[in-house]
N, C-alpha and C positions, 0 to 999 in steps of 0.2 A: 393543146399539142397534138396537131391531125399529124403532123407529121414532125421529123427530126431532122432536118436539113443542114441549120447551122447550130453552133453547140460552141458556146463561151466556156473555155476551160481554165479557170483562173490556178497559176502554177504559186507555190511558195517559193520562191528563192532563197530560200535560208536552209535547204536542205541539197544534198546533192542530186538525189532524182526525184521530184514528186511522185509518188504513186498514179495519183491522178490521169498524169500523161497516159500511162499504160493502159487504163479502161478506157480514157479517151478514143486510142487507138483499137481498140475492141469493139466499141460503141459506132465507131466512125465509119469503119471496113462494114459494119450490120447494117448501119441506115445512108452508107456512101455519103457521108455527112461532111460537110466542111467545116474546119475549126480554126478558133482563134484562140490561141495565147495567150495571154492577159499577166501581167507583171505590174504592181502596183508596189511601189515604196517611196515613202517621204524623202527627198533631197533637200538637207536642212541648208546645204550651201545656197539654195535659193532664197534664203531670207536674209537680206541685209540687214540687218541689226546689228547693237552694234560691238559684237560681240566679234566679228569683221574688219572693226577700224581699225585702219593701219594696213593689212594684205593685201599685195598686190594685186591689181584688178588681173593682169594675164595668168598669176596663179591661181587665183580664185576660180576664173571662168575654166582652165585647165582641169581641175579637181574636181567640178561638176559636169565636165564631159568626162571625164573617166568614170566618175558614176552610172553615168545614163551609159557608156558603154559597156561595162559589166553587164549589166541587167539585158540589154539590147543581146549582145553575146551568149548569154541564157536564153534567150527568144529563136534567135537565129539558127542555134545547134538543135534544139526542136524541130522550127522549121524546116530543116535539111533533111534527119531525122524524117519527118513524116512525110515529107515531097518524094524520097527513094520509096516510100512504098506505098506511092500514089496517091497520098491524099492530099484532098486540096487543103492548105492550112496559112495563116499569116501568125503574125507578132505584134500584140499593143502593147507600149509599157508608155504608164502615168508616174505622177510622182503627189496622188493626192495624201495629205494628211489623215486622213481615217480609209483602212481598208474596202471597210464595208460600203460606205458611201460610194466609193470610187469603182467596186462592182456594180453598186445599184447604176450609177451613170453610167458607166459604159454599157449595159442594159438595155439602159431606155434608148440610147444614139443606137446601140447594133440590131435590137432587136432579135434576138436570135429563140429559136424552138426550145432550148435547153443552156443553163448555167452548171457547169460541172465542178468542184471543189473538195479538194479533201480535208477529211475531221479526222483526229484524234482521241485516243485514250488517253486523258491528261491524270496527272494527282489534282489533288483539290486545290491546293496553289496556282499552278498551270490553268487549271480549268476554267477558274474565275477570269483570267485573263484570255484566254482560246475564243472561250464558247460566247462570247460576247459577238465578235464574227457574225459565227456562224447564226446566232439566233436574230439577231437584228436581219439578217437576208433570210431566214425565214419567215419573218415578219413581213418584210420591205420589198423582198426581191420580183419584180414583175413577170418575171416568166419562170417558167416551170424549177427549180432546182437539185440536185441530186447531191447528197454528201455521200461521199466515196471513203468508206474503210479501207485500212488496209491490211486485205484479202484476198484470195485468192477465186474468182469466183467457181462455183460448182458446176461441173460439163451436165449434171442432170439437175439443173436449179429452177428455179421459180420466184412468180412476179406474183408478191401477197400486199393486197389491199384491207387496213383495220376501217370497217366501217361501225358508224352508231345512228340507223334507223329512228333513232327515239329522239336524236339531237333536237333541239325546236330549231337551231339555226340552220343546221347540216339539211333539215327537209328547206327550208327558207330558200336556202343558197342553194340547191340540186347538190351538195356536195357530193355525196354519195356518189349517185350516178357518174358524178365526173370522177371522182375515181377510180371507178369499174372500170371507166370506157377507158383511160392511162395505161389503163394496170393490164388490159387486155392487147391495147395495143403494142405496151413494151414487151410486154409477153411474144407478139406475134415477130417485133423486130427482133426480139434479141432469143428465140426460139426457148422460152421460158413457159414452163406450168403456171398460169393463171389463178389464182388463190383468192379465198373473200375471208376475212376473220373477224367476227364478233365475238365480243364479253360482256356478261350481263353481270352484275353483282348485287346480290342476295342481299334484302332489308334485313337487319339484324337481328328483327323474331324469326327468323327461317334458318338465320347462320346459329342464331342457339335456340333449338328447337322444344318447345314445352309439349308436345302432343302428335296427334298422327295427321293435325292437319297440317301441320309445317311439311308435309311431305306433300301431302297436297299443293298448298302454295307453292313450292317448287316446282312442280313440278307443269301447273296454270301457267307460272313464270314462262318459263321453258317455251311451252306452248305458243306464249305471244311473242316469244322473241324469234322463235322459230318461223311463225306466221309474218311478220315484219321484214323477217330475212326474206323470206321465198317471194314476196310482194316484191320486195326492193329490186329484187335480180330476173323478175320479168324482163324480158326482150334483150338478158346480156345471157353470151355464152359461157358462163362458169360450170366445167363441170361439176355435178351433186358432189362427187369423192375429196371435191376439193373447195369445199363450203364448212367451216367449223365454226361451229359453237362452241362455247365455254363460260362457264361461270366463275367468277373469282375476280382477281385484280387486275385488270387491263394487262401492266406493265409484265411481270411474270409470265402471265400465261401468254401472251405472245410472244416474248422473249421464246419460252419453249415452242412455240408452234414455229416459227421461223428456223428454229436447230432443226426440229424433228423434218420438214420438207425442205429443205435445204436453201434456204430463202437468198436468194442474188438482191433482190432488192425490195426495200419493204415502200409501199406508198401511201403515204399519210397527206390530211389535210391540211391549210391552214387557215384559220377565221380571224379579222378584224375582232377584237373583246375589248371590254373596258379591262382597268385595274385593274378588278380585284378578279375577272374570270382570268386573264393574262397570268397572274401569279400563282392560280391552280393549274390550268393548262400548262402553262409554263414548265412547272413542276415536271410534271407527266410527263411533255417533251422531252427535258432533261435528261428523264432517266432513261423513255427511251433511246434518245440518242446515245446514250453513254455504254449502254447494253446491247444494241442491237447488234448481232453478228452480220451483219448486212449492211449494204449502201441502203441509203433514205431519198427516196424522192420524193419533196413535198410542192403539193400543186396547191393553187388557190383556184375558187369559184370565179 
């Protein structure tokens, strides 16, 4: 993502204003960005089965253009909406059977810089049923994606990138690097503090400590990760003040480092994994999507 030109913003229609829309429009005014619309819902009146037999063919076909004109209608009030205040914008609406899929295609046909969507705070019920979406297009989705909370963003906010130095795949894949250079660049469009965040976590002789070398090994620790960090951010502009280290559990401690600098948007990776790394990662994902006070931009190598 050199740049942010076009910007697929897939809208909910089952709500009356997507959030979306509005950072949409934030985002768009900052990179003069052109957007599209995007409306996906199954119209079951499309399947003759024969669940059908008997209804008259002029009512039938009547009842699935008023379908598609609702949704159209959604689209078009948008469109007008953001044409009065200059941007350049269109409306697609599908009617695929699985959401997720029917972002991924329209995708790969638009090709666009950025896929914009919003996530929620579900209960556990909800959630099972949401975040299945959402995670499947972090997995699948070909170009860069952004889940949008809904929040407010902060007028002195910041673009914070979790990297892990130590990953085997993340050095494999340049992951890293490719999130600095993201996370620097949305920073510079969207006039945001630049952030790098690592967590190391302490082997279990050092978290319960029998003697004064377990101070030591912490402290060696520290050291190399500290040394891995400053290696890695060669040739990127992050200022020192805004480079943290921490030791402890991933999820928590950046959770709090995201409140404490006021984090707009946090930028994570994503890797191809088999099973069973997919089911730990996963995990992790989870929570932090579920906790993160911020939108998430996740990019792939």
């Amino acid at each position: 993502m050199k740049t942010v030109e076009n910007i697929l913003v897939v809208i909910d229609p089952t709500v009356d204003r997507d959030f979306v829309a509005d950072r949409a429009k934030l985002i768009a005014k900052a990179a003069n960005a052109k957007l599209t619309f995007f409306i996906n819902n199954e119209n079951t009146l499309t399947d003759h089965s024969y669940i059908y037999e008997g209804v008259d063919g002029d009512f039938f076909e009547k009842q699935r253009l008023l379908f598609e004109q609702h949704y159209k209608k959604i689209l078009d009030s948008l469109v007008d909406e953001f044409t009065n205040d200059n941007i350049d914008v269109t409306g697609v609406f599908t009617e695929h059977h699985h959401l997720a899929e029917a972002i991924i295609n329209q995708t790969k046909e638009m090709k666009p810089d950025m896929v914009m969507k919003s996530t929620h705070n579900h209960n556990m019920v909800e959630r099972s049923l949401v975040s299945n979406t959402d995670w499947r297009l972090i997995r699948k989705c070909p170009a860069p994606l952004l889940l949008v909370k809904p929040c407010e963003w902060h007028t002195d906010g910041s673009a914070v990138t979790a990297v892990d130095p130590f990953h085997r795949k993340a050095i494999q894949a340049n992951l890293d690097h490719v999130l600095i250079n993201h996370t620097e660049r949305i920073a510079r469009l969207l006039d945001q503090a630049p952030h790098v965040f690592h967590s190391y976590f302490p082997f279990v002789s050092s978290m319960f400590p029998l003697g004064s070398e377990s101070t030591i090994g912490l402290d060696n620790m520290r050291q190399e990760h500290e040394g891995k960090i400053n290696e890695l951010l060669q040739g990127h502009n992050i200022p020192k003040e805004n480079i943290q280290l921490s030791h402890g559990e991933i999820v928590p401690q950046l959770i709090k480092y995201l409140k404490l600098v006021n984090a707009n948007v946090l930028v994570i990776g994503a890797l191809s994994r088999n099973v069973l790394e997919r089911a730990i990662v996963g995990n992790t994902a989870e929570k932090i999507l579920q906790d993160c006070p911020c939108d998430v931009l996740v990019i792939k190598p």
